[in-house]
C-alpha positions as CSV (number, residue, x, y, z in Angstrom):
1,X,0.0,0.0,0.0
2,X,1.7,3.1,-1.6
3,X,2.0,5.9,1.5
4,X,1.4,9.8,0.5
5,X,3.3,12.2,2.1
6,X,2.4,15.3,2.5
7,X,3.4,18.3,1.3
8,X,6.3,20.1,3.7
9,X,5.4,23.2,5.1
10,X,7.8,26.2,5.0
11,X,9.3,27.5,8.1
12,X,10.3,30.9,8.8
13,X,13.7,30.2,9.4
14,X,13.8,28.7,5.5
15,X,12.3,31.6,3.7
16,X,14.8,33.7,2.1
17,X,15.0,37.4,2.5
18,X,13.4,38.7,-0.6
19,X,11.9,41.9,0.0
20,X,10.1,42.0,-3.8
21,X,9.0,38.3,-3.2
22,X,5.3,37.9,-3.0
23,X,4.3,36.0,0.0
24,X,0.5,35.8,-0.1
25,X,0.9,32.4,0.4
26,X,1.7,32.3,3.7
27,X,-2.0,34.3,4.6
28,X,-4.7,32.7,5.9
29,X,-7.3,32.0,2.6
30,X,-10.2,34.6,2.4
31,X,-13.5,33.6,4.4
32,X,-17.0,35.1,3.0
33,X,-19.8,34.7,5.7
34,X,-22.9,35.0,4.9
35,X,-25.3,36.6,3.9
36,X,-27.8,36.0,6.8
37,X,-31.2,37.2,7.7
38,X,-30.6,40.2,8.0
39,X,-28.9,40.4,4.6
40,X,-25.4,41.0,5.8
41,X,-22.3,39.4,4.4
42,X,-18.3,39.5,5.8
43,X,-15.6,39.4,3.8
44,X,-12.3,38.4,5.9
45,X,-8.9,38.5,3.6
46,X,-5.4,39.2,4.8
47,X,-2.9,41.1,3.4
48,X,0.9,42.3,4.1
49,X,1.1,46.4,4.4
50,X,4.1,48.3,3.4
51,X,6.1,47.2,6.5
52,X,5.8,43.8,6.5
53,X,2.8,43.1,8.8
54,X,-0.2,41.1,8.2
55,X,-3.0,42.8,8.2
56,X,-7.1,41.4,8.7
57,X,-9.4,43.0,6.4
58,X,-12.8,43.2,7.2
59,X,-15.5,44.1,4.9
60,X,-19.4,44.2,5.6
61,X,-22.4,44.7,2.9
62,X,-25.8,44.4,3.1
63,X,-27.3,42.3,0.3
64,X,-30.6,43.2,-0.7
65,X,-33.1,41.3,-3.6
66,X,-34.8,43.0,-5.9
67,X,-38.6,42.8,-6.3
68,X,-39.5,41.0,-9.0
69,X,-42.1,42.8,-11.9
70,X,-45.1,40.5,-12.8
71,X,-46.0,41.6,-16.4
72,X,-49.0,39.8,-18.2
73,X,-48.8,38.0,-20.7
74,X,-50.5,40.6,-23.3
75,X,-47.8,43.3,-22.6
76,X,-44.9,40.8,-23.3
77,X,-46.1,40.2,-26.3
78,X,-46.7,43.8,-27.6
79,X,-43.1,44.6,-26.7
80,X,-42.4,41.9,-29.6
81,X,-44.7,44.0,-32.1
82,X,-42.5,45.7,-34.5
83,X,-42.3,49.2,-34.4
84,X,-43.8,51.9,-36.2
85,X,-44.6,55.6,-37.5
86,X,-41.6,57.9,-35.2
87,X,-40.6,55.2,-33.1
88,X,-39.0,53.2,-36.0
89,X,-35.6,55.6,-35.5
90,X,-36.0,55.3,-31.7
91,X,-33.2,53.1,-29.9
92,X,-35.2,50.4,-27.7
93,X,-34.1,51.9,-24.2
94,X,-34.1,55.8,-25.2
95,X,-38.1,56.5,-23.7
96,X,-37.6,54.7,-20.5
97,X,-37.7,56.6,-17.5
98,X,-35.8,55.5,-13.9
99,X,-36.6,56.5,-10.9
100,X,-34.1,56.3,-7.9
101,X,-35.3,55.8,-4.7
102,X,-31.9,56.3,-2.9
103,X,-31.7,59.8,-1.2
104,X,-28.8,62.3,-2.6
């Protein structure tokens, strides 16, 4: 029965000192949590900063699902009708109208 070994892992001591080396390999992988009831999710990554240190990033969104349009059947079909009269020139997006509901 063949026996896998496993692979070594690197000790400080045997890193070289490379200052341009990239060593993103020795951070922790990046952990998304989430999103729960509320609609929060956290983002957890690691990262080295300019002097060398590890540093945890945090990051927390709130998710949020959009309401879903019911459209009847009759008006999908008349958006298939081809166009005519002024509206042949008109792109297919240039009368629509958008509201934003976020505060400014």
């Amino acid at each position: 029965m063949a026996h896998l070994s496993e692979p070594a892992k690197l000790r400080w001591g045997e890193l070289e000192e490379d200052d341009g080396e990239d060593l993103d390999f020795l951070l922790p992988p990046r952990q998304v949590i989430g999103p729960d009831e509320n609609g929060i999710k956290r983002v957890i990554e690691y990262k080295f900063d300019d002097d060398g240190n590890k540093v945890k990033i945090t990051t927390t969104t709130r998710t949020r699902k959009l309401a879903n349009a019911r459209v009847s059947k009759r008006a999908i079909e008349r958006r298939s009708w081809p166009k005519f009269g002024d509206a042949v020139q008109e792109d297919v997006g240039a009368r629509l109208t958008m509201v934003s509901t976020e505060e400014i």
